[in-house]
C-alpha positions as CSV (number, residue, x, y, z in Angstrom):
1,X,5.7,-81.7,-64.9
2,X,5.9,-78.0,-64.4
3,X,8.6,-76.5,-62.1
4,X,6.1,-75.1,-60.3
5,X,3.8,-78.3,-59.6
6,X,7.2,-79.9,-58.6
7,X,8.2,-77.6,-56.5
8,X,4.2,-77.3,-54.8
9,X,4.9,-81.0,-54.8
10,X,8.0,-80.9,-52.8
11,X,7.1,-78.3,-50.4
12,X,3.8,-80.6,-49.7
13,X,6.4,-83.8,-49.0
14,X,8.4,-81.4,-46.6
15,X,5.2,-80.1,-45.2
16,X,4.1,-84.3,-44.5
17,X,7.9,-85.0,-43.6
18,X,7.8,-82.6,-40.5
19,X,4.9,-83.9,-39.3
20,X,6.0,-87.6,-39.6
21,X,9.1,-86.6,-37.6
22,X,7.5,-84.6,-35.0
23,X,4.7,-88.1,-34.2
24,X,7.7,-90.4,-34.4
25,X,9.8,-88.4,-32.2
26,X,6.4,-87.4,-29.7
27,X,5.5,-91.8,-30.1
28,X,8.8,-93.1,-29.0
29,X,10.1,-89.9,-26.7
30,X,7.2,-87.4,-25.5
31,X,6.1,-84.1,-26.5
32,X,9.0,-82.8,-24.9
33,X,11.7,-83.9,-26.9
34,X,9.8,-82.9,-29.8
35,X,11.5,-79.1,-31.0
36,X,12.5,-77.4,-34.0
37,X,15.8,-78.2,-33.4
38,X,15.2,-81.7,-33.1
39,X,12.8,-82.0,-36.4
40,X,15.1,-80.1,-38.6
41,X,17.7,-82.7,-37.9
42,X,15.3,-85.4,-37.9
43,X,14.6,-84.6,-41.9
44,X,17.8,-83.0,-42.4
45,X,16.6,-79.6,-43.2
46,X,17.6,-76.4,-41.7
47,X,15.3,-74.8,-39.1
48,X,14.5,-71.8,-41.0
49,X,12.8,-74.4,-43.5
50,X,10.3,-75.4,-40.8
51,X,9.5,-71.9,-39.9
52,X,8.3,-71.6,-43.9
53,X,5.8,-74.6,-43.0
54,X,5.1,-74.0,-39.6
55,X,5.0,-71.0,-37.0
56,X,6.8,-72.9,-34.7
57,X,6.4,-76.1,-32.7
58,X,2.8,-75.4,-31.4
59,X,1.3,-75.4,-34.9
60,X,3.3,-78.4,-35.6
61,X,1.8,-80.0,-32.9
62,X,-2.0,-78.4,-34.4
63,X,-1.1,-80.5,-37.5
64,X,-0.6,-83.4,-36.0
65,X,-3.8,-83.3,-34.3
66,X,-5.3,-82.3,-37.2
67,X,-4.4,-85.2,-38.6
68,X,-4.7,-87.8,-36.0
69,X,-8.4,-86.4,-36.0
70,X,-8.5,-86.9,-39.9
71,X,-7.4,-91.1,-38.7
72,X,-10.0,-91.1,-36.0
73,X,-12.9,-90.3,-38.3
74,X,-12.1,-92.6,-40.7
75,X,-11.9,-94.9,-38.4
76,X,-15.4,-94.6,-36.1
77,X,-16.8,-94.0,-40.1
78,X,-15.4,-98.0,-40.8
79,X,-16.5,-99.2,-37.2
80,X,-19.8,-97.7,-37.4
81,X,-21.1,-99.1,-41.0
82,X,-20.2,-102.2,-40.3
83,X,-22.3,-102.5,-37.1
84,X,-25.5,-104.1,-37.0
85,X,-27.4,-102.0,-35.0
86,X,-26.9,-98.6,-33.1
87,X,-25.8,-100.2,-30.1
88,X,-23.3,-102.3,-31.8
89,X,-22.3,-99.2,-33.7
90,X,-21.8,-96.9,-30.6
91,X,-19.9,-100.0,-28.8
92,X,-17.8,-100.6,-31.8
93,X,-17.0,-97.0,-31.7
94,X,-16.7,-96.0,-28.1
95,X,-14.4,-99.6,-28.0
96,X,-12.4,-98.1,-31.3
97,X,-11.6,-95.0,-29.8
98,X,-10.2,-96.2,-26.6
99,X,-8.1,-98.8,-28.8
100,X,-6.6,-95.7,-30.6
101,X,-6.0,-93.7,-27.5
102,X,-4.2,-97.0,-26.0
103,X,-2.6,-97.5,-29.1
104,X,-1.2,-94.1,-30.3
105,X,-1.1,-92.2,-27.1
106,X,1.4,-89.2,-28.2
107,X,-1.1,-88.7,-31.5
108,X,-4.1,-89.1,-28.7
109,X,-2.3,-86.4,-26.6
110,X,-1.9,-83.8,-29.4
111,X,-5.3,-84.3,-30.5
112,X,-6.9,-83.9,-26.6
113,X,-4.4,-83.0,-24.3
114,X,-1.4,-80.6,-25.5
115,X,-2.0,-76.8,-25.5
116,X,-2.9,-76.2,-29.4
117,X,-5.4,-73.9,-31.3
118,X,-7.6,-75.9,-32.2
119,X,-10.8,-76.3,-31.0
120,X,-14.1,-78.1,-32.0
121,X,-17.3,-76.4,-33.0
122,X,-18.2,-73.5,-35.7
123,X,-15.1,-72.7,-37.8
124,X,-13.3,-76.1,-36.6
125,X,-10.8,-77.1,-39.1
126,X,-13.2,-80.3,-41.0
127,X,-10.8,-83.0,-40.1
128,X,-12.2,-82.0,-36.4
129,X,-15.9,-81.5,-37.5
130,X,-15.8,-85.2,-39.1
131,X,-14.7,-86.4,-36.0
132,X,-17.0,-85.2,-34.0
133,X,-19.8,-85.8,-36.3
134,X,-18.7,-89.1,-36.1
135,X,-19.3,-89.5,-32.6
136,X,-22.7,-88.2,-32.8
137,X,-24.0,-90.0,-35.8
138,X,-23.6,-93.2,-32.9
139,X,-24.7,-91.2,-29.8
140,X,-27.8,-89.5,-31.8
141,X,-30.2,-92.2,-31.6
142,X,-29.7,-92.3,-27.8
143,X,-30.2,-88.8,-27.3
144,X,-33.7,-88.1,-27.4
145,X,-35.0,-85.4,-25.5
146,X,-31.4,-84.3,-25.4
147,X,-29.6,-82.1,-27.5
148,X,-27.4,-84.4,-29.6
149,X,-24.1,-82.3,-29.6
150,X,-24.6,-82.1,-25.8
151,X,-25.5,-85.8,-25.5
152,X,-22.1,-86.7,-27.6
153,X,-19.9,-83.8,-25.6
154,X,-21.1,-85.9,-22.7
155,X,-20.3,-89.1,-24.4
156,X,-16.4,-88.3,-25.3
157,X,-16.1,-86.7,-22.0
158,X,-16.6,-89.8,-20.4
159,X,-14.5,-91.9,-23.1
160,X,-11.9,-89.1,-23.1
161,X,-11.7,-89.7,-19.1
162,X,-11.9,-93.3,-19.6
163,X,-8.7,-93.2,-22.3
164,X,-6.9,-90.6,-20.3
165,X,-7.1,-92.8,-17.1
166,X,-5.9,-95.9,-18.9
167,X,-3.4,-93.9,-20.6
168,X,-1.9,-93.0,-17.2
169,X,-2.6,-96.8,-15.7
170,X,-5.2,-95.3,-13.2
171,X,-7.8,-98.5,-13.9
172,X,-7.8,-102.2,-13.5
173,X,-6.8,-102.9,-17.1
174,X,-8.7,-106.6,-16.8
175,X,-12.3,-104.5,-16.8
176,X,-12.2,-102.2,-19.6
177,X,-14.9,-104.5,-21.1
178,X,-17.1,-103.8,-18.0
179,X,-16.5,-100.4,-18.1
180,X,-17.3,-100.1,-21.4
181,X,-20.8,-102.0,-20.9
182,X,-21.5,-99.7,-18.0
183,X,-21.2,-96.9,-20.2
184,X,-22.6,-98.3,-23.3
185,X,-25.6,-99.4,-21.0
186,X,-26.3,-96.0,-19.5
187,X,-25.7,-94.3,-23.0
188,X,-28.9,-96.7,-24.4
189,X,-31.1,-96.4,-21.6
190,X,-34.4,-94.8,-23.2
């Protein structure tokens, strides 16, 4: 191996390591406590070192999103092949998406919530164009006489607002499974 692919490969580990630290820390502490400070320690490398990955914490954050994004994708992709029919699929997919929100909720709040440059649509980075096409490949066969990215902006709206007030502890946690047919109901209706 080259000196120069190892050191391409170390600086890619680094790169990985930092934002490892920065969703561990953000999982088990909150956003807040996640700094530069902090994450140099965290992988025992000097702050300087971060800035050469990273122009500061807010594109750490950006990366992490990025990322999470990246997870959600792949995960609606799995969810919606192996559904039987479109209503299935955008169940299985809507139901997914809450379970990640519930389930990762600092990764959920980089990708939705904190203050980041990222944003969907032309010129998105593709981790954020997969995930959004994921979510319209279920909504699109509801759609008609819609336009399908509005139909779908409308769609994660309402699961965004769904996750978010779960997230918080704002609904009866015993009928997210009613919700989620109410939703899943109006969504269908042709």
């Amino acid at each position: 191996m080259s000196t120069q692919t190892r050191r391409e490969r170390q600086k890619a580990e680094r790169h990985q390591m930092i934002i490892d630290a920065a969703r561990e820390i953000a999982e088990t502490q909150g956003w807040e406590a996640v700094t530069v400070r902090r994450l140099a320690e965290a992988i025992e490398y000097s702050q300087p070192v971060l800035y050469s990955h990273f122009s500061g914490r807010d594109a750490i954050v950006a990366a992490v999103a990025e990322q999470g994004c990246a997870e959600i994708a792949v995960r609606s992709r799995e969810l919606r092949a192996a559904a039987q029919t479109p209503e299935a699929a955008l169940t299985a997919v809507a139901t997914g998406y809450l379970d990640f929100a519930r389930d990762s909720p600092a990764l959920y709040d980089a990708m939705f919530v904190q203050k980041v440059n990222l944003t969907f649509g032309e010129g998105a980075p593709q981790a954020l164009q997969d995930a959004f096409a994921e979510l319209a490949a279920v909504f699109a066969p509801f759609a008609a006489g819609h336009d399908v990215e509005t139909f779908t902006e409308v769609g994660w709206a309402a699961l965004h607002g769904l996750a978010t007030l779960e997230q918080h502890g704002r609904l009866r946690p015993a009928f997210r499974d009613q919700r989620l047919a109410v939703l899943v109901d109006h969504w269908t209706r042709r």
